[in-house]
C-alpha positions in Angstrom: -29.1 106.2 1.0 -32.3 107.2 -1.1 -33.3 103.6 -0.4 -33.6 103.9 3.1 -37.0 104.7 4.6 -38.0 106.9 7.8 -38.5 104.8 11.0 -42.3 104.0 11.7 -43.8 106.9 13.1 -47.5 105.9 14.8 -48.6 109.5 14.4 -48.1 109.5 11.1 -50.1 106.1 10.7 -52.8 107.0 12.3 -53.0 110.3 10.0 -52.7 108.0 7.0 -55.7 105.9 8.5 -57.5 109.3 9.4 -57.3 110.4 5.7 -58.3 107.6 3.9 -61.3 107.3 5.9 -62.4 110.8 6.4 -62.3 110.3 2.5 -64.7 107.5 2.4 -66.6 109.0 4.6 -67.2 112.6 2.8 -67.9 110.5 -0.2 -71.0 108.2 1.7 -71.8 112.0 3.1 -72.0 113.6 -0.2 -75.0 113.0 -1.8 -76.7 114.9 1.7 -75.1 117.6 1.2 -72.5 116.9 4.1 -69.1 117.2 4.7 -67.1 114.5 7.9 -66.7 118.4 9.6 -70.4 119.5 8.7 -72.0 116.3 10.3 -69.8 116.4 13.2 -71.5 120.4 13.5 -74.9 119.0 12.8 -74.9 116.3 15.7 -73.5 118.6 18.0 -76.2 121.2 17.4 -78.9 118.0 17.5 -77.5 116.8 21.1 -77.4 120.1 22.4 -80.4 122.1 21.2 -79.7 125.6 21.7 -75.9 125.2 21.6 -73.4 128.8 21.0 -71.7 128.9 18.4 -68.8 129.3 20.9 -69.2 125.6 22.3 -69.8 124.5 19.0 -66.4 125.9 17.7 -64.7 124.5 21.2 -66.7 121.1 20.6 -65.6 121.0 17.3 -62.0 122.2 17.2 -62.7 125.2 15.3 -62.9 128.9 15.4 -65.8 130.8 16.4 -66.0 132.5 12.8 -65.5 129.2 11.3 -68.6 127.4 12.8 -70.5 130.8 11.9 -69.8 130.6 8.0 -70.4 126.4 8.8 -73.3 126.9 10.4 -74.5 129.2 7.6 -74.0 126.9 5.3 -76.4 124.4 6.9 -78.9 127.0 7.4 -78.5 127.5 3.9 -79.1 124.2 3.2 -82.0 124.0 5.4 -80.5 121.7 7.8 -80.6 124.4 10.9 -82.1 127.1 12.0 -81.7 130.0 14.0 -84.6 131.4 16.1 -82.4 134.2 17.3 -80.4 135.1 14.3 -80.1 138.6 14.3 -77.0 141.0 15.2 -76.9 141.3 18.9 -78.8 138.4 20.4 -77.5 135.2 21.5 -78.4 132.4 18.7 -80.8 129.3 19.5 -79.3 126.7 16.7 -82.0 123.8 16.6 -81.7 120.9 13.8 -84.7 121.0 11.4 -86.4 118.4 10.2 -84.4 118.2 7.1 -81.9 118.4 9.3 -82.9 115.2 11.6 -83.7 113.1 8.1 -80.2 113.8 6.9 -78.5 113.4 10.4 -80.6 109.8 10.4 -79.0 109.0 6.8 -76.0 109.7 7.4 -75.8 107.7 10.9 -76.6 104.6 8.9 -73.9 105.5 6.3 -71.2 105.9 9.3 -72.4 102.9 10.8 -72.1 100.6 7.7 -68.3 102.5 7.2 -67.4 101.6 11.2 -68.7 97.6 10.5 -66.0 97.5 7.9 -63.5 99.5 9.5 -64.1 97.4 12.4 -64.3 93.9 10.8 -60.8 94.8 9.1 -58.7 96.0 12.2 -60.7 95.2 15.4 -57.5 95.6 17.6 -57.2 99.3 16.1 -60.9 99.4 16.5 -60.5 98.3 20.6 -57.9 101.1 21.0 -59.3 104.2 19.3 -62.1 103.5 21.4 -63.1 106.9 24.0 -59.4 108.3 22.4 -61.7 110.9 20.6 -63.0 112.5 23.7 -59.9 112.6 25.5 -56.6 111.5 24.3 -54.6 110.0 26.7 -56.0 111.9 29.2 -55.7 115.1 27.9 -58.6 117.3 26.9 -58.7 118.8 23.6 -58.4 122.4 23.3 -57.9 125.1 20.0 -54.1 126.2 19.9 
């Protein structure tokens, strides 16, 4: 029976898919100094000016403590700041220029990745599409 193989399992597919491309897409991301989870925090922080790192983490599907040490990491890199950051004052994350120029580069990056992700399954392409926000009607919270 060692030939047999497991039914299809969508979920697993769609993991499959997720990895390959979360792959290709850290490797286009690189070179900026960005990871797929790093640009995800960076746009966030860019559309919402000001953002907590609480709604970050809940934006983001993370931890609170994980998008501090993420966030330091950009900050590091020059990529946001943190007009507040001292212990015991809410923070005011803003994008810096640096920040905006990678954000820009990386955009173009994702959007030559999506032509050919979409060129190759445009089906797939028609029924991921608004899945991210909420799942079949189900919004996305840390468990």
């Amino acid at each position: 029976m060692a030939n047999e193989r497991a039914p299809f399992s969508p979920v697993i597919a769609l993991l499959t898919v997720s990895a390959v491309w979360d792959a290709r897409l850290g490797a286009v991301l690189k070179d900026l100094g960005l990871t797929t989870r790093k640009y995800g925090l960076l746009a966030h922080v860019q559309a919402t000016p000001g953002i907590s790192f609480s709604e970050l983490a809940r934006r983001s599907q993370i931890t609170v403590q994980t998008a501090h040490t993420a966030v330091r990491t950009l900050a590091d890199q020059g990529l946001v700041s943190d007009a507040n950051a001292h212990a015991g004052s809410a923070s005011d994350l803003r994008v810096t220029a640096a920040g905006n120029a990678a954000l820009v580069e990386a955009e173009a990056r994702l959007a030559a990745l999506d032509a050919t992700f979409s060129g190759g399954v445009p089906d797939l392409t028609t029924a991921l599409r608004g899945l991210h926000e909420q799942p079949f009607g189900v919004e996305l919270q840390n468990d």
